[in-house]
C-alpha positions in Angstrom: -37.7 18.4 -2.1 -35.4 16.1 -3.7 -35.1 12.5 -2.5 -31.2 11.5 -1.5 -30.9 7.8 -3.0 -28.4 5.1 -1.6 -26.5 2.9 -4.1 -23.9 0.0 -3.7 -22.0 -0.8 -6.5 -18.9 -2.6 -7.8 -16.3 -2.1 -10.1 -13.9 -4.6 -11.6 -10.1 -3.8 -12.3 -9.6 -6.6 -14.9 -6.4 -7.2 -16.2 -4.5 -9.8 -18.0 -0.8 -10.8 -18.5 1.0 -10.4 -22.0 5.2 -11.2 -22.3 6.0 -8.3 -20.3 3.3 -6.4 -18.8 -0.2 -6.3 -17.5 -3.0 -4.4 -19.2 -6.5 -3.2 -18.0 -9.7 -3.8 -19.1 -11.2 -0.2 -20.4 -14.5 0.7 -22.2 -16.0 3.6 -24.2 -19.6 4.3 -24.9 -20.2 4.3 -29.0 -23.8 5.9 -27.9 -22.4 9.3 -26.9 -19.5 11.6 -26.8 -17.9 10.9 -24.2 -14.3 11.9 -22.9 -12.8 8.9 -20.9 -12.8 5.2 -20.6 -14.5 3.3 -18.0 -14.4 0.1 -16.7 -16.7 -3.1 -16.4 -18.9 -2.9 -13.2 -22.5 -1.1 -11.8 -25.0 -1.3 -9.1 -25.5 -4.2 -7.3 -29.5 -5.4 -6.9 -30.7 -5.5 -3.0 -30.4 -8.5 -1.2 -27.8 -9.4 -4.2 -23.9 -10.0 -2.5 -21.9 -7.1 -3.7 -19.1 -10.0 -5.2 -22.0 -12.0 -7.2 -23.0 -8.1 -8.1 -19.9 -7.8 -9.5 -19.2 -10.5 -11.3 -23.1 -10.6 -12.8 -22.2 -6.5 -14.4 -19.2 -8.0 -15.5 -20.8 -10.8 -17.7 -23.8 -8.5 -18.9 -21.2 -5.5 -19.6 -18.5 -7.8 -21.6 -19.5 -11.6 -22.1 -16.9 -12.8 -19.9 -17.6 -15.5 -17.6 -16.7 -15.9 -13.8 -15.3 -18.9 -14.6 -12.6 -17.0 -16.9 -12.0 -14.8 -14.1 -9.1 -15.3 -11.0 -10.0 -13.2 -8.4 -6.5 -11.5 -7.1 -8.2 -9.4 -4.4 -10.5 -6.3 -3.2 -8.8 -3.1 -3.6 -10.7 -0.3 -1.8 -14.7 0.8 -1.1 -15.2 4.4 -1.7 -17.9 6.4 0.0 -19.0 9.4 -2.2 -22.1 11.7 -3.0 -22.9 12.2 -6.7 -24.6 15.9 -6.8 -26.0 14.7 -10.8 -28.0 12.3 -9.8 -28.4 12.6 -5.8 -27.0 9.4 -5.3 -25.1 8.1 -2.3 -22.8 5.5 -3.4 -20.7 3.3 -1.9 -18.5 1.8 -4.2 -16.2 -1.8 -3.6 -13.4 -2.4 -6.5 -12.2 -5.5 -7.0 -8.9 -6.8 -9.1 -9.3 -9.4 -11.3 -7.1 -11.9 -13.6 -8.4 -12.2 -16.9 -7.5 -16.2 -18.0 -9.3 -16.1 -21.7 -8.4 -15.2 -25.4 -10.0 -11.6 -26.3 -8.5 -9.8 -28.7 -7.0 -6.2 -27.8 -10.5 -4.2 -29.1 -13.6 -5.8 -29.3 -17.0 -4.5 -29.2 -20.2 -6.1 -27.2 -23.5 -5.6 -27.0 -24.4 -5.1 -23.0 -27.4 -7.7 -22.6 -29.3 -6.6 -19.5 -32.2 -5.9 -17.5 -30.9 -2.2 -16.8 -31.2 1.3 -18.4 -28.1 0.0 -20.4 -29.6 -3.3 -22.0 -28.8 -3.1 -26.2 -26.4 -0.2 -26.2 -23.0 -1.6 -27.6 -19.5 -0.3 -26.0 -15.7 -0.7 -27.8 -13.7 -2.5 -25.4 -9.7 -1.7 -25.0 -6.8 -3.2 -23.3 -4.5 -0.4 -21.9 -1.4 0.1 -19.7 -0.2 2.3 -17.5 0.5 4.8 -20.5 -3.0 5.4 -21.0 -4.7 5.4 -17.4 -5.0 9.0 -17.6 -8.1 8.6 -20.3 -10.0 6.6 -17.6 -12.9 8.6 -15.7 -11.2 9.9 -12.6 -14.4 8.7 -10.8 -12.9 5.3 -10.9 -9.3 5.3 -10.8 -8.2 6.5 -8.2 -6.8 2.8 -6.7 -4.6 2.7 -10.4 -1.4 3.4 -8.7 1.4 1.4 -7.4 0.0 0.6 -4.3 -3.3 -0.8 -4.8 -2.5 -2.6 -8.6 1.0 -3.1 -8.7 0.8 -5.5 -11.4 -0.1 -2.6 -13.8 3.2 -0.5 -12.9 5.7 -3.3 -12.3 7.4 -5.3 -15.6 6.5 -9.3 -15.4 9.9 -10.2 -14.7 9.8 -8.2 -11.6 5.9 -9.3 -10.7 4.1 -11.5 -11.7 1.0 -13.9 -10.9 1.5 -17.7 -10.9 -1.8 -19.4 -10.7 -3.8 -16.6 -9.1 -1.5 -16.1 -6.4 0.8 -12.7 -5.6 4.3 -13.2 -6.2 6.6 -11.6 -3.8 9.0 -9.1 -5.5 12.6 -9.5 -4.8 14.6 -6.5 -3.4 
């Protein structure tokens, strides 16, 4: 009989601000072919808050510390069974304003306790042009609606100091 196994995790919908748009934070694995991106984010530990979770997988996954991080706001929690692995996951996504200086690609070792720990992963910036080489696993809040930031130009939306700007109509 196989044993159905309950998981929380979180993923993070980083972005940052250049002149006139916003990108998002994507990743590939170098270990394995793979065909999409993903992004930064994975289980969260038991008794561990799903936010400190998040921002922990964030800084083993990429190097980037909470304390280069805005938080803008939570964008959805997904239910969902994954037949592979028999998991039951329930999933919290969280957007994110990137403050620091990385460079558009840059690779980084993951440094964790987890199945993961040593294996190194190419890091990408992306726009809206490219969301369709993310896993469809985890995008389904890049649209309009839940990250407007990544379809509207600057000059239309913006973020001033971690804080939504109202768009003029």
């Amino acid at each position: 009989m196989t044993q159905i196994v309950y998981e929380a995790k979180a993923i993070a919908y980083i972005i940052r601000k250049s002149k006139d748009h916003y990108s998002l934070l994507t990743y590939s694995l170098n270990h394995q072919p793979y065909h999409y991106s993903r992004l930064p984010g994975g289980g969260v530990k038991i008794g561990e808050k799903v936010i400190d979770g998040l921002y922990r997988e964030i800084y083993e996954e990429t190097g980037i510390k909470r304390e280069e991080l805005t938080y803008l706001r939570k964008i959805g929690m997904l239910n969902y069974f994954k037949p592979t692995n028999y998991k039951n996951v329930e999933r919290s996504d969280f957007l994110l304003l990137y403050n620091g200086n990385l460079p558009n690609d840059f690779e980084y070792t993951i440094d964790s306790n987890d199945k993961d720990n040593g294996i190194t992963v190419k890091y990408r910036w992306i726009t809206k042009d490219s969301f369709d080489t993310i896993d469809p696993e985890l995008s389904q809040y890049l649209n309009i609606y839940n990250s407007p930031e990544l379809y509207i130009p600057v000059n239309e939306y913006g973020l001033e100091s971690g804080k939504n700007c109202i768009i003029n109509s």
